[in-house]
C-alpha positions as CSV (number, residue, x, y, z in Angstrom):
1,X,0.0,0.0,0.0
2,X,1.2,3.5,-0.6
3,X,2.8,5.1,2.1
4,X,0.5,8.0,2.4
5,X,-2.0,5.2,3.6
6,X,-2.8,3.3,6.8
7,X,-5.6,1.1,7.7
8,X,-7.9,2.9,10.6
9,X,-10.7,1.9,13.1
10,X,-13.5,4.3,12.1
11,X,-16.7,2.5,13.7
12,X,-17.0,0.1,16.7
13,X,-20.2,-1.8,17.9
14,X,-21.5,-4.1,20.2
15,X,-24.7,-6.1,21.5
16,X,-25.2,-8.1,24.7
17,X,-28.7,-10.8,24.8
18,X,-30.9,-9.3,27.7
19,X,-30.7,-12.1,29.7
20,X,-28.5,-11.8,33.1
21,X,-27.4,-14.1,35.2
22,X,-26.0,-13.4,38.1
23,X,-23.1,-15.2,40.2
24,X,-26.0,-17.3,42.4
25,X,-27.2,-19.2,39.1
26,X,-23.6,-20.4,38.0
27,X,-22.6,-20.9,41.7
28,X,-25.4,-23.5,42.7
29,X,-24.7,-26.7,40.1
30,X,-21.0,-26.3,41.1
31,X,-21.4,-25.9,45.2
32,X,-20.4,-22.6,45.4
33,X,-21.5,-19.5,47.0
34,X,-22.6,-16.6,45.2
35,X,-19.4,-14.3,46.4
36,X,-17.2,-17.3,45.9
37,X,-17.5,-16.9,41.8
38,X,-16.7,-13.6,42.0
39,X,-13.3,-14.2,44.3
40,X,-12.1,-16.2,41.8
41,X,-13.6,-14.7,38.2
42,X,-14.2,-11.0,39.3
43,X,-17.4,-11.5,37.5
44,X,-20.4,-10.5,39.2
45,X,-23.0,-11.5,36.0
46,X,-22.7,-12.6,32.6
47,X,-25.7,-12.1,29.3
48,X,-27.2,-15.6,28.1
49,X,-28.5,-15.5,24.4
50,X,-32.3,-16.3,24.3
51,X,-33.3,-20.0,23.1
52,X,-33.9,-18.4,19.5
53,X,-30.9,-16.8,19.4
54,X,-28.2,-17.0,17.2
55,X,-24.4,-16.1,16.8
56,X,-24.6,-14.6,13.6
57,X,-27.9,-12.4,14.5
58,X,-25.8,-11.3,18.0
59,X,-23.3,-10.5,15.3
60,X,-25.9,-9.0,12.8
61,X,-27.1,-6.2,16.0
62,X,-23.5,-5.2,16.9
63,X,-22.3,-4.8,13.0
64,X,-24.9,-2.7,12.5
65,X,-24.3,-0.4,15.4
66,X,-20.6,-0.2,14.1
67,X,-21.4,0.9,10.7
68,X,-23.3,3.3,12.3
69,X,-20.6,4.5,14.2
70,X,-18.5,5.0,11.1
71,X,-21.4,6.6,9.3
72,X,-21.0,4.4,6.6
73,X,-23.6,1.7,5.1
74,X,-23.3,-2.2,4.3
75,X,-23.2,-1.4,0.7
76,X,-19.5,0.6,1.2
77,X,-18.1,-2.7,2.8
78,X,-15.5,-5.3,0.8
79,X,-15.0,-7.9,3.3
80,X,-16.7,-8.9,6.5
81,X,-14.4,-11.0,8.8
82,X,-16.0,-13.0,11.5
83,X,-14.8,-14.8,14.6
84,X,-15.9,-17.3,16.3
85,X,-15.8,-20.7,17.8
86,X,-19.8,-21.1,18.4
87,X,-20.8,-20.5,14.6
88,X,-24.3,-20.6,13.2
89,X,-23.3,-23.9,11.0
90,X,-20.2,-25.7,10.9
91,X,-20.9,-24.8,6.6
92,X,-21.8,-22.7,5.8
93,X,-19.7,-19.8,7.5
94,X,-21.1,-17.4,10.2
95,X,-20.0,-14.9,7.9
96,X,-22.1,-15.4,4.9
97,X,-24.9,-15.9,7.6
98,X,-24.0,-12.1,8.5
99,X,-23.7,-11.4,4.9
100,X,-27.9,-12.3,4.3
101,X,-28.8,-10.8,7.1
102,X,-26.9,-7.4,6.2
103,X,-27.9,-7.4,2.8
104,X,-24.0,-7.0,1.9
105,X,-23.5,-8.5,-1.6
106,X,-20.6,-9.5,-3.7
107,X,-18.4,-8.4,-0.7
108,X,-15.9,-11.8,0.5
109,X,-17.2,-13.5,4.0
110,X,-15.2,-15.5,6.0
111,X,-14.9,-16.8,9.4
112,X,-11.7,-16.8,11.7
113,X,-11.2,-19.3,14.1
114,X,-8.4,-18.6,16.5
115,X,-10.9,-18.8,20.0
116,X,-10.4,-16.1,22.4
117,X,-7.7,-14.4,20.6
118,X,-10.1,-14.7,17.4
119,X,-10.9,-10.7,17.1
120,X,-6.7,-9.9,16.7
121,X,-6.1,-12.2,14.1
122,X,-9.3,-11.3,12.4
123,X,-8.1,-7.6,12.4
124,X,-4.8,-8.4,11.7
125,X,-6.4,-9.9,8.5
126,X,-8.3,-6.5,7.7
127,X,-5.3,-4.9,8.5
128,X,-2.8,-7.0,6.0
129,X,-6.0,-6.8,2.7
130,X,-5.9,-2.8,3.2
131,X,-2.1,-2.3,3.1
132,X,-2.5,-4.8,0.0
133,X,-4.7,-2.7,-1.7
134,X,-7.0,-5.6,-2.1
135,X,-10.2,-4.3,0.0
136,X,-10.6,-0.8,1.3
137,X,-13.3,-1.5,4.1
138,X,-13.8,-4.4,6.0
139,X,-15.9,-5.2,8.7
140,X,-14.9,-7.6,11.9
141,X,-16.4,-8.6,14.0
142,X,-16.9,-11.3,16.9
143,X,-19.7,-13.1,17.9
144,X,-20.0,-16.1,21.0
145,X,-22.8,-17.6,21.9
146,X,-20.7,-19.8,24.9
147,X,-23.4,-20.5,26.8
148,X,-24.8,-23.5,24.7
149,X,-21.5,-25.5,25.4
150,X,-21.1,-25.0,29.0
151,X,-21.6,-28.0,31.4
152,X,-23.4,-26.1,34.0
153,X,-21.6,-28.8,36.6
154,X,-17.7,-28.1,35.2
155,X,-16.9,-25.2,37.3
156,X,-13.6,-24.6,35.5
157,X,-16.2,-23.0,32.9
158,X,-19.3,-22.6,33.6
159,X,-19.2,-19.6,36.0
160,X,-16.7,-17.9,33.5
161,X,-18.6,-17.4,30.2
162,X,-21.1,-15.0,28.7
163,X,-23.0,-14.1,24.8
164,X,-22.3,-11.4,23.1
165,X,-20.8,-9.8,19.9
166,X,-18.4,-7.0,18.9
167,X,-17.5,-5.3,15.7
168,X,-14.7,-2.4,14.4
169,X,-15.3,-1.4,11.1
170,X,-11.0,-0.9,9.6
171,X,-11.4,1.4,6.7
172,X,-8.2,2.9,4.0
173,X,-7.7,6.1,5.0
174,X,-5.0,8.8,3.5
175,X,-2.7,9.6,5.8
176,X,-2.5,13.1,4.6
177,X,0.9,15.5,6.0
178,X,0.3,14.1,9.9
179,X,3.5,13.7,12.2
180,X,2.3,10.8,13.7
181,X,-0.5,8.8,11.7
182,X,-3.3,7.1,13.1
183,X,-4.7,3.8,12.8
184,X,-3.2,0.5,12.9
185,X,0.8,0.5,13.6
186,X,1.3,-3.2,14.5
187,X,-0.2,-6.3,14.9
188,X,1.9,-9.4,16.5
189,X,0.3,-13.2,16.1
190,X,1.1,-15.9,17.7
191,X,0.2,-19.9,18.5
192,X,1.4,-22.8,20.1
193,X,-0.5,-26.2,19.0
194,X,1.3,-28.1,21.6
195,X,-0.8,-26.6,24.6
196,X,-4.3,-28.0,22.8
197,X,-5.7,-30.1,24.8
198,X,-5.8,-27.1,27.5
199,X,-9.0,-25.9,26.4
200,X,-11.5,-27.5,24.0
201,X,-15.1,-28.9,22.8
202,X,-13.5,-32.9,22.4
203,X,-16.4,-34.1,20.0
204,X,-18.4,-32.5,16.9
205,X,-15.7,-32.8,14.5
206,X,-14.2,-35.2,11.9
207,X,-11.8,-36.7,14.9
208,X,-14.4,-37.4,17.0
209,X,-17.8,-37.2,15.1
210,X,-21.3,-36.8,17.0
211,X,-22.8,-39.8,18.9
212,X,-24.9,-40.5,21.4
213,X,-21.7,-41.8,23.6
214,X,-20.4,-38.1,23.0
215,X,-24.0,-36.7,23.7
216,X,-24.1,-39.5,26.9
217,X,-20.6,-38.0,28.4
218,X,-20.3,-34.3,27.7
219,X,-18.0,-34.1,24.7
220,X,-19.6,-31.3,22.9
221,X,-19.5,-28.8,25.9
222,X,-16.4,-26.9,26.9
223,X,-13.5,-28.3,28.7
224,X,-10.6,-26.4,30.2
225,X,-7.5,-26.7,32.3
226,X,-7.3,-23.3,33.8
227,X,-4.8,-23.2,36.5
228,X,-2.1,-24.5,33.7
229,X,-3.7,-22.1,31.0
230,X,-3.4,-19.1,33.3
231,X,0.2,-19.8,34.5
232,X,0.9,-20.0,30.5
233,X,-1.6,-17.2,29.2
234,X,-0.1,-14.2,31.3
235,X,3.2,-15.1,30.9
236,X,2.8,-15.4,26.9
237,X,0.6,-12.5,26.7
238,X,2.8,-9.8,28.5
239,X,5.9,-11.1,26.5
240,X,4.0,-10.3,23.2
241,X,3.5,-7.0,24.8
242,X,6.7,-6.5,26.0
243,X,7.9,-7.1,22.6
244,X,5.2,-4.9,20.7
245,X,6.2,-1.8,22.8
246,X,9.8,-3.1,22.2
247,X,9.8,-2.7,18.9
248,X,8.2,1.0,18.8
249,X,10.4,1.8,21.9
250,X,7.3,2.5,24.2
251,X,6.7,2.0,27.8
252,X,3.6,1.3,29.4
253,X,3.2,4.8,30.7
254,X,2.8,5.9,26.9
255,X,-0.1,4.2,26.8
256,X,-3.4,5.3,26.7
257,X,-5.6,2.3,27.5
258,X,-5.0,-1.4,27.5
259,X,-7.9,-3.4,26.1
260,X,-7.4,-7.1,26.8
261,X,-9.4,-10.4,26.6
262,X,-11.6,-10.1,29.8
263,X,-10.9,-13.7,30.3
264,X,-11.2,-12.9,34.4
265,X,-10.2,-10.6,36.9
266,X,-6.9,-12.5,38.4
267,X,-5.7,-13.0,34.7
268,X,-6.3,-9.2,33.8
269,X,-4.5,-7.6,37.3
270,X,-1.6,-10.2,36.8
271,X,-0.8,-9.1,33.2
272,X,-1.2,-5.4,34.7
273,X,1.3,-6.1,37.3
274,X,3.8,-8.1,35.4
275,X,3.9,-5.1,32.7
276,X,4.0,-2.4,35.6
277,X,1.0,-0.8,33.3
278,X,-0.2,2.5,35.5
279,X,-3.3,2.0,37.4
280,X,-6.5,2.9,35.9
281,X,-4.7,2.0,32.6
282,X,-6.1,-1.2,31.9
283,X,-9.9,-1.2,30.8
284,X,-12.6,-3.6,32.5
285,X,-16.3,-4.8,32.1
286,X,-15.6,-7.8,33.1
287,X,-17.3,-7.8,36.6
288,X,-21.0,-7.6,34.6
289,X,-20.3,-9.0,31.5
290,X,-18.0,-12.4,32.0
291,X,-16.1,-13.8,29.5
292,X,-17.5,-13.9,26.1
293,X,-14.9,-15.3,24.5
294,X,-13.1,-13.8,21.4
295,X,-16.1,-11.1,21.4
296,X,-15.0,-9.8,24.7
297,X,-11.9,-7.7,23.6
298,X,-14.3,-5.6,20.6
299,X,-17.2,-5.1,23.1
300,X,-14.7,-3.7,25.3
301,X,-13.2,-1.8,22.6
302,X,-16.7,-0.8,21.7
303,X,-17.5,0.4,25.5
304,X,-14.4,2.8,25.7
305,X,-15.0,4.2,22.5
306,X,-18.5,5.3,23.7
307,X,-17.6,6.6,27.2
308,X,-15.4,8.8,25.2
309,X,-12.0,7.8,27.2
310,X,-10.2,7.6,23.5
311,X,-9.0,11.2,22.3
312,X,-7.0,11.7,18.9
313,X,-3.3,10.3,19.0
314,X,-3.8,8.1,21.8
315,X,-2.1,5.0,21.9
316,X,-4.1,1.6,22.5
317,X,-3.1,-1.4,23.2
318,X,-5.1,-4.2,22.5
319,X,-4.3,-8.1,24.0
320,X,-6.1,-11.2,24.1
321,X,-5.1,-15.1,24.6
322,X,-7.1,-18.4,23.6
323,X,-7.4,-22.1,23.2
324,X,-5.1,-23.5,20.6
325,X,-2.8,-21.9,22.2
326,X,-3.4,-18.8,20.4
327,X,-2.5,-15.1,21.5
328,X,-1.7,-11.7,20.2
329,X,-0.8,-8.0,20.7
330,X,-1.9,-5.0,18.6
331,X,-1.1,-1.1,19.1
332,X,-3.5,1.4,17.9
333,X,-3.1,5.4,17.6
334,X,-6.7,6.3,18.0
Protein backbone atom coordinates (compact mmCIF):
# COMPACT_ATOMS: atom_id res chain seq x y z
CA UNK A 1 0.00 0.00 0.00
CA UNK A 2 1.19 3.51 -0.57
CA UNK A 3 2.82 5.13 2.10
CA UNK A 4 0.53 8.00 2.37
CA UNK A 5 -2.05 5.22 3.56
CA UNK A 6 -2.78 3.27 6.80
CA UNK A 7 -5.61 1.13 7.72
CA UNK A 8 -7.86 2.88 10.61
CA UNK A 9 -10.66 1.85 13.12
CA UNK A 10 -13.50 4.27 12.10
CA UNK A 11 -16.67 2.47 13.73
CA UNK A 12 -16.96 0.09 16.70
CA UNK A 13 -20.20 -1.84 17.92
CA UNK A 14 -21.48 -4.15 20.20
CA UNK A 15 -24.69 -6.06 21.46
CA UNK A 16 -25.23 -8.13 24.66
CA UNK A 17 -28.69 -10.81 24.82
CA UNK A 18 -30.92 -9.33 27.67
CA UNK A 19 -30.67 -12.12 29.71
CA UNK A 20 -28.45 -11.77 33.05
CA UNK A 21 -27.42 -14.15 35.16
CA UNK A 22 -25.96 -13.41 38.12
CA UNK A 23 -23.13 -15.20 40.23
CA UNK A 24 -26.02 -17.31 42.44
CA UNK A 25 -27.23 -19.19 39.09
CA UNK A 26 -23.64 -20.43 38.03
CA UNK A 27 -22.60 -20.86 41.69
CA UNK A 28 -25.41 -23.54 42.66
CA UNK A 29 -24.72 -26.68 40.14
CA UNK A 30 -20.98 -26.31 41.05
CA UNK A 31 -21.36 -25.86 45.19
CA UNK A 32 -20.38 -22.60 45.39
CA UNK A 33 -21.50 -19.51 47.00
CA UNK A 34 -22.64 -16.62 45.25
CA UNK A 35 -19.36 -14.35 46.44
CA UNK A 36 -17.20 -17.27 45.89
CA UNK A 37 -17.52 -16.90 41.79
CA UNK A 38 -16.68 -13.55 42.03
CA UNK A 39 -13.28 -14.22 44.31
CA UNK A 40 -12.11 -16.22 41.82
CA UNK A 41 -13.60 -14.71 38.18
CA UNK A 42 -14.24 -11.00 39.26
CA UNK A 43 -17.36 -11.52 37.50
CA UNK A 44 -20.40 -10.46 39.24
CA UNK A 45 -22.96 -11.49 36.05
CA UNK A 46 -22.73 -12.59 32.56
CA UNK A 47 -25.66 -12.09 29.33
CA UNK A 48 -27.24 -15.65 28.07
CA UNK A 49 -28.49 -15.54 24.37
CA UNK A 50 -32.34 -16.30 24.29
CA UNK A 51 -33.28 -20.01 23.07
CA UNK A 52 -33.92 -18.38 19.52
CA UNK A 53 -30.92 -16.83 19.38
CA UNK A 54 -28.23 -17.01 17.17
CA UNK A 55 -24.45 -16.14 16.79
CA UNK A 56 -24.65 -14.64 13.55
CA UNK A 57 -27.92 -12.38 14.47
CA UNK A 58 -25.78 -11.27 18.02
CA UNK A 59 -23.33 -10.54 15.29
CA UNK A 60 -25.87 -9.05 12.82
CA UNK A 61 -27.12 -6.18 15.99
CA UNK A 62 -23.47 -5.24 16.87
CA UNK A 63 -22.26 -4.83 13.03
CA UNK A 64 -24.89 -2.67 12.48
CA UNK A 65 -24.26 -0.35 15.38
CA UNK A 66 -20.62 -0.16 14.10
CA UNK A 67 -21.37 0.87 10.70
CA UNK A 68 -23.29 3.32 12.32
CA UNK A 69 -20.64 4.53 14.19
CA UNK A 70 -18.48 5.01 11.07
CA UNK A 71 -21.45 6.61 9.29
CA UNK A 72 -20.99 4.42 6.59
CA UNK A 73 -23.61 1.75 5.06
CA UNK A 74 -23.34 -2.20 4.35
CA UNK A 75 -23.24 -1.44 0.68
CA UNK A 76 -19.52 0.56 1.24
CA UNK A 77 -18.06 -2.66 2.84
CA UNK A 78 -15.51 -5.30 0.78
CA UNK A 79 -15.04 -7.88 3.27
CA UNK A 80 -16.65 -8.89 6.47
CA UNK A 81 -14.42 -11.02 8.85
CA UNK A 82 -15.97 -13.02 11.47
CA UNK A 83 -14.79 -14.81 14.61
CA UNK A 84 -15.90 -17.30 16.32
CA UNK A 85 -15.79 -20.66 17.80
CA UNK A 86 -19.78 -21.10 18.38
CA UNK A 87 -20.85 -20.47 14.59
CA UNK A 88 -24.35 -20.62 13.21
CA UNK A 89 -23.34 -23.87 11.04
CA UNK A 90 -20.19 -25.66 10.90
CA UNK A 91 -20.92 -24.82 6.60
CA UNK A 92 -21.79 -22.66 5.78
CA UNK A 93 -19.69 -19.77 7.49
CA UNK A 94 -21.13 -17.44 10.25
CA UNK A 95 -19.99 -14.94 7.86
CA UNK A 96 -22.10 -15.41 4.88
CA UNK A 97 -24.87 -15.87 7.60
CA UNK A 98 -23.98 -12.13 8.49
CA UNK A 99 -23.70 -11.40 4.88
CA UNK A 100 -27.89 -12.32 4.29
CA UNK A 101 -28.76 -10.81 7.13
CA UNK A 102 -26.85 -7.44 6.20
CA UNK A 103 -27.94 -7.44 2.85
CA UNK A 104 -23.96 -7.01 1.94
CA UNK A 105 -23.52 -8.45 -1.58
CA UNK A 106 -20.58 -9.50 -3.66
CA UNK A 107 -18.35 -8.44 -0.67
CA UNK A 108 -15.86 -11.80 0.54
CA UNK A 109 -17.25 -13.53 4.03
CA UNK A 110 -15.24 -15.51 6.03
CA UNK A 111 -14.93 -16.75 9.41
CA UNK A 112 -11.74 -16.85 11.66
CA UNK A 113 -11.16 -19.29 14.06
CA UNK A 114 -8.36 -18.61 16.53
CA UNK A 115 -10.89 -18.81 20.02
CA UNK A 116 -10.40 -16.07 22.36
CA UNK A 117 -7.74 -14.40 20.56
CA UNK A 118 -10.12 -14.74 17.38
CA UNK A 119 -10.91 -10.68 17.05
CA UNK A 120 -6.67 -9.86 16.67
CA UNK A 121 -6.15 -12.17 14.12
CA UNK A 122 -9.32 -11.32 12.42
CA UNK A 123 -8.13 -7.62 12.41
CA UNK A 124 -4.76 -8.37 11.72
CA UNK A 125 -6.42 -9.85 8.51
CA UNK A 126 -8.29 -6.54 7.67
CA UNK A 127 -5.31 -4.89 8.51
CA UNK A 128 -2.83 -7.04 6.02
CA UNK A 129 -5.96 -6.81 2.74
CA UNK A 130 -5.90 -2.79 3.25
CA UNK A 131 -2.07 -2.29 3.07
CA UNK A 132 -2.46 -4.79 -0.03
CA UNK A 133 -4.67 -2.73 -1.68
CA UNK A 134 -7.02 -5.63 -2.11
CA UNK A 135 -10.23 -4.33 -0.05
CA UNK A 136 -10.58 -0.84 1.29
CA UNK A 137 -13.35 -1.46 4.14
CA UNK A 138 -13.84 -4.38 5.96
CA UNK A 139 -15.86 -5.22 8.73
CA UNK A 140 -14.92 -7.60 11.90
CA UNK A 141 -16.43 -8.63 14.04
CA UNK A 142 -16.91 -11.34 16.85
CA UNK A 143 -19.73 -13.12 17.90
CA UNK A 144 -19.99 -16.07 20.95
CA UNK A 145 -22.83 -17.60 21.89
CA UNK A 146 -20.66 -19.78 24.88
CA UNK A 147 -23.44 -20.49 26.82
CA UNK A 148 -24.79 -23.45 24.69
CA UNK A 149 -21.54 -25.47 25.36
CA UNK A 150 -21.12 -25.01 28.98
CA UNK A 151 -21.62 -27.96 31.41
CA UNK A 152 -23.40 -26.10 34.01
CA UNK A 153 -21.56 -28.77 36.64
CA UNK A 154 -17.69 -28.05 35.22
CA UNK A 155 -16.93 -25.23 37.34
CA UNK A 156 -13.60 -24.57 35.51
CA UNK A 157 -16.22 -22.96 32.86
CA UNK A 158 -19.32 -22.58 33.62
CA UNK A 159 -19.21 -19.63 35.99
CA UNK A 160 -16.65 -17.90 33.50
CA UNK A 161 -18.58 -17.44 30.21
CA UNK A 162 -21.06 -15.01 28.72
CA UNK A 163 -22.98 -14.12 24.85
CA UNK A 164 -22.33 -11.35 23.07
CA UNK A 165 -20.79 -9.85 19.92
CA UNK A 166 -18.41 -6.98 18.88
CA UNK A 167 -17.52 -5.32 15.70
CA UNK A 168 -14.74 -2.43 14.35
CA UNK A 169 -15.33 -1.42 11.08
CA UNK A 170 -11.03 -0.90 9.61
CA UNK A 171 -11.40 1.41 6.72
CA UNK A 172 -8.22 2.88 4.00
CA UNK A 173 -7.66 6.05 5.05
CA UNK A 174 -5.04 8.82 3.53
CA UNK A 175 -2.70 9.56 5.84
CA UNK A 176 -2.53 13.13 4.56
CA UNK A 177 0.94 15.53 6.04
CA UNK A 178 0.26 14.13 9.92
CA UNK A 179 3.50 13.69 12.17
CA UNK A 180 2.34 10.84 13.70
CA UNK A 181 -0.48 8.76 11.67
CA UNK A 182 -3.34 7.12 13.10
CA UNK A 183 -4.67 3.83 12.85
CA UNK A 184 -3.18 0.47 12.95
CA UNK A 185 0.77 0.51 13.61
CA UNK A 186 1.33 -3.18 14.53
CA UNK A 187 -0.23 -6.28 14.90
CA UNK A 188 1.89 -9.35 16.54
CA UNK A 189 0.27 -13.18 16.10
CA UNK A 190 1.11 -15.86 17.69
CA UNK A 191 0.24 -19.93 18.46
CA UNK A 192 1.40 -22.84 20.10
CA UNK A 193 -0.46 -26.22 19.05
CA UNK A 194 1.25 -28.13 21.63
CA UNK A 195 -0.78 -26.57 24.57
CA UNK A 196 -4.26 -27.96 22.76
CA UNK A 197 -5.65 -30.07 24.83
CA UNK A 198 -5.84 -27.06 27.53
CA UNK A 199 -8.97 -25.94 26.37
CA UNK A 200 -11.47 -27.53 24.03
CA UNK A 201 -15.05 -28.86 22.76
CA UNK A 202 -13.51 -32.85 22.42
CA UNK A 203 -16.38 -34.06 19.98
CA UNK A 204 -18.41 -32.54 16.95
CA UNK A 205 -15.73 -32.84 14.47
CA UNK A 206 -14.21 -35.20 11.88
CA UNK A 207 -11.77 -36.71 14.89
CA UNK A 208 -14.42 -37.39 17.01
CA UNK A 209 -17.82 -37.21 15.11
CA UNK A 210 -21.35 -36.79 16.96
CA UNK A 211 -22.83 -39.85 18.91
CA UNK A 212 -24.89 -40.45 21.39
CA UNK A 213 -21.68 -41.78 23.55
CA UNK A 214 -20.36 -38.11 23.04
CA UNK A 215 -24.05 -36.71 23.69
CA UNK A 216 -24.12 -39.53 26.91
CA UNK A 217 -20.65 -37.96 28.36
CA UNK A 218 -20.33 -34.28 27.68
CA UNK A 219 -17.96 -34.15 24.66
CA UNK A 220 -19.60 -31.34 22.94
CA UNK A 221 -19.51 -28.80 25.92
CA UNK A 222 -16.37 -26.93 26.90
CA UNK A 223 -13.54 -28.30 28.70
CA UNK A 224 -10.56 -26.37 30.20
CA UNK A 225 -7.54 -26.71 32.30
CA UNK A 226 -7.35 -23.32 33.84
CA UNK A 227 -4.76 -23.17 36.48
CA UNK A 228 -2.10 -24.48 33.73
CA UNK A 229 -3.66 -22.07 30.96
CA UNK A 230 -3.42 -19.07 33.32
CA UNK A 231 0.15 -19.76 34.48
CA UNK A 232 0.92 -19.97 30.46
CA UNK A 233 -1.57 -17.22 29.23
CA UNK A 234 -0.09 -14.20 31.30
CA UNK A 235 3.22 -15.05 30.89
CA UNK A 236 2.77 -15.36 26.89
CA UNK A 237 0.65 -12.49 26.68
CA UNK A 238 2.79 -9.82 28.45
CA UNK A 239 5.87 -11.12 26.54
CA UNK A 240 4.03 -10.31 23.24
CA UNK A 241 3.45 -7.03 24.82
CA UNK A 242 6.68 -6.51 26.00
CA UNK A 243 7.93 -7.10 22.56
CA UNK A 244 5.18 -4.93 20.69
CA UNK A 245 6.21 -1.84 22.76
CA UNK A 246 9.76 -3.09 22.22
CA UNK A 247 9.79 -2.67 18.86
CA UNK A 248 8.15 1.03 18.76
CA UNK A 249 10.36 1.84 21.86
CA UNK A 250 7.34 2.54 24.19
CA UNK A 251 6.69 1.97 27.79
CA UNK A 252 3.59 1.27 29.39
CA UNK A 253 3.22 4.84 30.69
CA UNK A 254 2.77 5.89 26.89
CA UNK A 255 -0.15 4.23 26.75
CA UNK A 256 -3.40 5.27 26.66
CA UNK A 257 -5.56 2.29 27.50
CA UNK A 258 -5.04 -1.38 27.52
CA UNK A 259 -7.88 -3.36 26.05
CA UNK A 260 -7.41 -7.11 26.82
CA UNK A 261 -9.37 -10.43 26.56
CA UNK A 262 -11.64 -10.13 29.79
CA UNK A 263 -10.92 -13.66 30.32
CA UNK A 264 -11.16 -12.89 34.40
CA UNK A 265 -10.24 -10.62 36.89
CA UNK A 266 -6.93 -12.46 38.36
CA UNK A 267 -5.70 -12.99 34.72
CA UNK A 268 -6.33 -9.19 33.79
CA UNK A 269 -4.51 -7.63 37.31
CA UNK A 270 -1.56 -10.24 36.79
CA UNK A 271 -0.79 -9.11 33.18
CA UNK A 272 -1.23 -5.41 34.71
CA UNK A 273 1.29 -6.11 37.33
CA UNK A 274 3.83 -8.11 35.42
CA UNK A 275 3.88 -5.13 32.69
CA UNK A 276 3.99 -2.38 35.63
CA UNK A 277 0.98 -0.84 33.32
CA UNK A 278 -0.18 2.46 35.46
CA UNK A 279 -3.30 2.01 37.45
CA UNK A 280 -6.50 2.86 35.91
CA UNK A 281 -4.74 1.97 32.58
CA UNK A 282 -6.06 -1.22 31.87
CA UNK A 283 -9.90 -1.23 30.79
CA UNK A 284 -12.55 -3.59 32.47
CA UNK A 285 -16.28 -4.79 32.07
CA UNK A 286 -15.58 -7.81 33.12
CA UNK A 287 -17.26 -7.80 36.55
CA UNK A 288 -20.99 -7.63 34.58
CA UNK A 289 -20.26 -9.02 31.52
CA UNK A 290 -17.95 -12.35 32.04
CA UNK A 291 -16.08 -13.78 29.52
CA UNK A 292 -17.54 -13.88 26.10
CA UNK A 293 -14.85 -15.25 24.47
CA UNK A 294 -13.14 -13.77 21.37
CA UNK A 295 -16.10 -11.08 21.41
CA UNK A 296 -14.96 -9.82 24.66
CA UNK A 297 -11.86 -7.69 23.58
CA UNK A 298 -14.33 -5.59 20.56
CA UNK A 299 -17.23 -5.05 23.11
CA UNK A 300 -14.71 -3.70 25.31
CA UNK A 301 -13.18 -1.79 22.55
CA UNK A 302 -16.73 -0.84 21.66
CA UNK A 303 -17.49 0.41 25.46
CA UNK A 304 -14.37 2.83 25.72
CA UNK A 305 -14.96 4.16 22.52
CA UNK A 306 -18.47 5.33 23.70
CA UNK A 307 -17.55 6.61 27.24
CA UNK A 308 -15.37 8.82 25.24
CA UNK A 309 -11.96 7.81 27.18
CA UNK A 310 -10.17 7.62 23.47
CA UNK A 311 -8.96 11.21 22.33
CA UNK A 312 -7.02 11.66 18.90
CA UNK A 313 -3.35 10.27 19.04
CA UNK A 314 -3.84 8.13 21.83
CA UNK A 315 -2.06 4.96 21.92
CA UNK A 316 -4.14 1.64 22.48
CA UNK A 317 -3.15 -1.39 23.16
CA UNK A 318 -5.13 -4.24 22.51
CA UNK A 319 -4.34 -8.13 24.04
CA UNK A 320 -6.12 -11.23 24.06
CA UNK A 321 -5.05 -15.12 24.58
CA UNK A 322 -7.12 -18.41 23.59
CA UNK A 323 -7.43 -22.12 23.23
CA UNK A 324 -5.05 -23.45 20.58
CA UNK A 325 -2.84 -21.86 22.24
CA UNK A 326 -3.39 -18.78 20.43
CA UNK A 327 -2.50 -15.07 21.45
CA UNK A 328 -1.74 -11.66 20.17
CA UNK A 329 -0.76 -8.03 20.65
CA UNK A 330 -1.86 -4.98 18.59
CA UNK A 331 -1.07 -1.11 19.14
CA UNK A 332 -3.51 1.39 17.87
CA UNK A 333 -3.07 5.40 17.64
CA UNK A 334 -6.72 6.34 17.96
Amino acid sequence: MNQGYCSRIVGTGSHLPTRTVGNAEVARPVHLREEDVFQLTGIRARRWAAPHDECSQLAEEASRRALESAGLTTDSIDAILVSTTSPDTILPSTACHLQRRLGARNVAAFDVSASCSGFIYGLSMADCFIRSGQFNRCLVVASEIKSRYLDSENSACAILFGDGAGAAVVIREDIGKRREPPGILGVRLYADGTYSHLITVPAGGSRLPVSSDTVRNRLHTLQMKGGVLFRIAVKRLSQAIQDLLGEFDLRPADIKRVIAHQANGRMLAAIARRLQIPQGTMFSILEEYGNTSSASLPIALDFAHRQGIFNAGDLILLGAFGGGLTWGAALVRW
